[in-house]
C-alpha positions as CSV (number, residue, x, y, z in Angstrom):
1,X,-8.2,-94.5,17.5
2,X,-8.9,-93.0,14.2
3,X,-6.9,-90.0,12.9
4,X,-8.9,-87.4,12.3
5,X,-8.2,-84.0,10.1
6,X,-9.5,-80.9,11.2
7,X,-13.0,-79.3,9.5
8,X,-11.9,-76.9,6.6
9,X,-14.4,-74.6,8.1
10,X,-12.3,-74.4,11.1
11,X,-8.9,-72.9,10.7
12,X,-6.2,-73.5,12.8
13,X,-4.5,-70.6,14.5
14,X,-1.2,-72.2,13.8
15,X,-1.8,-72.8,9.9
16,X,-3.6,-69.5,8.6
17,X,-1.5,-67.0,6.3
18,X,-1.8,-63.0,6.4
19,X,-2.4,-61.4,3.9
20,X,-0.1,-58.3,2.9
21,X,-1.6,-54.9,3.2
22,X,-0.8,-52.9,0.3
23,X,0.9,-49.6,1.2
24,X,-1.2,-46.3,1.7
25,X,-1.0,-44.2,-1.0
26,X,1.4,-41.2,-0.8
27,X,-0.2,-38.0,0.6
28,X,0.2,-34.7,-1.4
29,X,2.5,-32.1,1.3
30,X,1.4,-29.4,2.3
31,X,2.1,-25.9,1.4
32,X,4.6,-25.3,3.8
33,X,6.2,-28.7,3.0
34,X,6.2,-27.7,-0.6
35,X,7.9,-24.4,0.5
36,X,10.2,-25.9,2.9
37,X,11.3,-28.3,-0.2
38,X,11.7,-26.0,-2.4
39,X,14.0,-23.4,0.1
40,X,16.3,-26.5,0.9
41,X,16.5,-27.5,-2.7
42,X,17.5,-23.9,-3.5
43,X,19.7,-23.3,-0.5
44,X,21.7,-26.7,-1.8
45,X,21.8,-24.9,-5.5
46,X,22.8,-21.4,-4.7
47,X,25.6,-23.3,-2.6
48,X,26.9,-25.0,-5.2
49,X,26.7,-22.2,-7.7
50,X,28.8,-20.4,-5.1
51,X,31.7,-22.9,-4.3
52,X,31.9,-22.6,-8.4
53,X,32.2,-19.0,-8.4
54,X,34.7,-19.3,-6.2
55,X,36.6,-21.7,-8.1
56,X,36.1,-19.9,-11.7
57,X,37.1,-16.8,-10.0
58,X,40.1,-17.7,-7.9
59,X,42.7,-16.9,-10.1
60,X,41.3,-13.2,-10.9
61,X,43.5,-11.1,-8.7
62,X,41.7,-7.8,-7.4
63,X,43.2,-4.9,-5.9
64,X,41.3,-3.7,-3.0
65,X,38.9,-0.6,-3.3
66,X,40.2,2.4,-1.5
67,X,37.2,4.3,-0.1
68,X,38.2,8.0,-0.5
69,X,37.6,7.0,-4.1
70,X,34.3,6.5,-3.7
71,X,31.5,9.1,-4.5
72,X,29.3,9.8,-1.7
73,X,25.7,11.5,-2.1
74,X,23.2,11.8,0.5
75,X,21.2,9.2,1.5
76,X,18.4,11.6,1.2
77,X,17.5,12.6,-2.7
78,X,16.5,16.2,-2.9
79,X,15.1,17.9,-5.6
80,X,16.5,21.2,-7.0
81,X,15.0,23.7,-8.9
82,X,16.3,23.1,-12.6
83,X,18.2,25.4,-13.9
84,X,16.2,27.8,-16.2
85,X,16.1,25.5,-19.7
86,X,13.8,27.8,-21.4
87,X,14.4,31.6,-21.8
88,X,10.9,31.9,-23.2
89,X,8.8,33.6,-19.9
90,X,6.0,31.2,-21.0
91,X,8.1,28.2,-21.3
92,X,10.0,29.0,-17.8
93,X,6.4,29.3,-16.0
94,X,5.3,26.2,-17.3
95,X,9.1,24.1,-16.7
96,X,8.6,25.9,-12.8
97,X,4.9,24.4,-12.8
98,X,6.2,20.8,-13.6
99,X,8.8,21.1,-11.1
100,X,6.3,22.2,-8.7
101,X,3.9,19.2,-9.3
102,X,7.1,16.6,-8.8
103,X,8.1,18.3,-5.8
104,X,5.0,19.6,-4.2
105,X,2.5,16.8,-5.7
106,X,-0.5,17.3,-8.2
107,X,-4.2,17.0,-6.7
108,X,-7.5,17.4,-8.5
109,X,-11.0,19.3,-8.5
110,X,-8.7,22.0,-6.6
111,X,-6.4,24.5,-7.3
112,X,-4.7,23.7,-4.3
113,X,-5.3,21.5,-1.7
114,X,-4.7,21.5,2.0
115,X,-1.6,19.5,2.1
116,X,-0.4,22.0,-0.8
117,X,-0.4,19.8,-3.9
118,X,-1.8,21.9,-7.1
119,X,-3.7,20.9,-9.9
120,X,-1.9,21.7,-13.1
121,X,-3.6,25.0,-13.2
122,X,-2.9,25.7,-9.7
123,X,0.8,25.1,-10.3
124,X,0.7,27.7,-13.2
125,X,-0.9,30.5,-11.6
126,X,1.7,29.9,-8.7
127,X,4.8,29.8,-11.1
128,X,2.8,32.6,-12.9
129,X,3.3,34.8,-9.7
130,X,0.0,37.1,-10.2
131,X,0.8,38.1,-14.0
132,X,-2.1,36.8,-15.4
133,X,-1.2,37.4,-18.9
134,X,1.3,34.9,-18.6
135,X,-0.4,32.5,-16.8
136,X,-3.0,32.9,-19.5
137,X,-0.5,32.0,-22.2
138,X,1.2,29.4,-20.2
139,X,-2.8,27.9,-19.9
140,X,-3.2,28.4,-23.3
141,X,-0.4,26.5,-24.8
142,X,-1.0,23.9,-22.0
143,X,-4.3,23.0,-23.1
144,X,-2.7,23.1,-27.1
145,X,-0.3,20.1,-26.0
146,X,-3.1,18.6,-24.5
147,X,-5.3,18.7,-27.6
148,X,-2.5,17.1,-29.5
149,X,-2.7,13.8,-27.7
150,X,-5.5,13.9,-26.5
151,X,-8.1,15.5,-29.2
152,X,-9.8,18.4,-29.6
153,X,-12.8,17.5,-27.6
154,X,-10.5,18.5,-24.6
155,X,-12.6,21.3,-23.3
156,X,-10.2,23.2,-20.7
157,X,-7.2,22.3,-18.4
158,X,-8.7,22.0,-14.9
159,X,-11.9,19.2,-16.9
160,X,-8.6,17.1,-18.2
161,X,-6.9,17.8,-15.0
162,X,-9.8,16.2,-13.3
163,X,-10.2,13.4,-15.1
164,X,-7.0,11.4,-13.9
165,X,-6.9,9.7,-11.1
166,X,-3.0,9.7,-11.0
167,X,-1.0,12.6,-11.5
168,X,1.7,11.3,-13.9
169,X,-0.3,11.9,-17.3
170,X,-1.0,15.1,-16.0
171,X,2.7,16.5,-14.9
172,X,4.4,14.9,-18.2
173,X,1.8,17.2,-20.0
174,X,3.3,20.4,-18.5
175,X,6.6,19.4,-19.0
176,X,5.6,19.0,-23.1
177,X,3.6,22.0,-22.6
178,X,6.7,23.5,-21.4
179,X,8.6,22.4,-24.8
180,X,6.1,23.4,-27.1
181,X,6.1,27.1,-25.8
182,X,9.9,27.0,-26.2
183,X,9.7,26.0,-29.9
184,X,6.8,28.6,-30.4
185,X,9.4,31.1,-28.6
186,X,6.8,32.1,-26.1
């Protein structure tokens, strides 16, 4: 019988070759893979760093710390009344006023508001303690300090008071106001 050769349209199950895939490309991580990464890759750093702390610092001898030494102060700041800085009545008024916005807060478009913050007029007539002659002063040389930062188109206290929406601009101006009346000895 004649040999015969299989059609080359035909293949074989026994002679065909596979063909290699080509590997996926790599997917970007997440970011909580990136995170997770980046914490182990720090963890193995400050691990490192510390074995070589400990190595650079071994031969340092320290004596231990005896406690009684140690200051304590409450956990709890509180603030004090100054003393009395200024001997000038106007200057005093105006140092008691700043104290009073950093203790009881500042407020605007009142002189005083419910929770008891002033406005920095409200904290001079309260400092001022009904003598409005010094309170007028104290106002007077307030609104001076503010006219030399800000300009003379500063029309009264309580207007630049007003403006701010934060009371820190506000309270550092009494405390210069307080400083200017001082050198003017008032």
């Amino acid at each position: 019988m004649p040999h015969t050769t299989p059609s080359p349209a035909i293949a074989h199950p026994s002679t065909t070759t596979q063909t290699a895939t080509a590997p996926a490309p790599p997917t970007a991580l997440s970011l909580e893979e990136r995170l997770a990464f980046i914490n182990t890759v720090t963890t193995v750093r400050l691990d490192e760093a510390k074995v070589a702390y400990e190595v650079n610092t071994a031969h340092i001898e320290t004596a231990p710390v005896d406690l009684d030494d140690v200051l304590a102060v409450p956990l709890i700041p509180t603030l004090q009344p100054p003393p009395a800085a200024y001997p000038t009545p106007a200057a005093a008024v105006l140092q008691r006023a700043h104290h009073r916005l950093l203790t009881v807060g500042w407020c605007k478009d009142v002189l005083v508001d419910e929770d008891g913050a002033a406005c920095m007029l409200g904290a001079i007539r309260a400092e001022a303690r009904g003598n409005r002659g010094l309170e007028a002063t104290a106002a007077a040389v307030l609104l001076d300090a503010i006219r030399r930062q800000f300009g003379n188109h500063v029309d009264s206290v309580p207007g630049f008071n007003d403006v701010w929406h934060g009371g820190r601009v506000p309270i550092r101006m009494v405390d210069q106001a307080a400083a200017l009346a001082d050198a003017r000895g008032l």
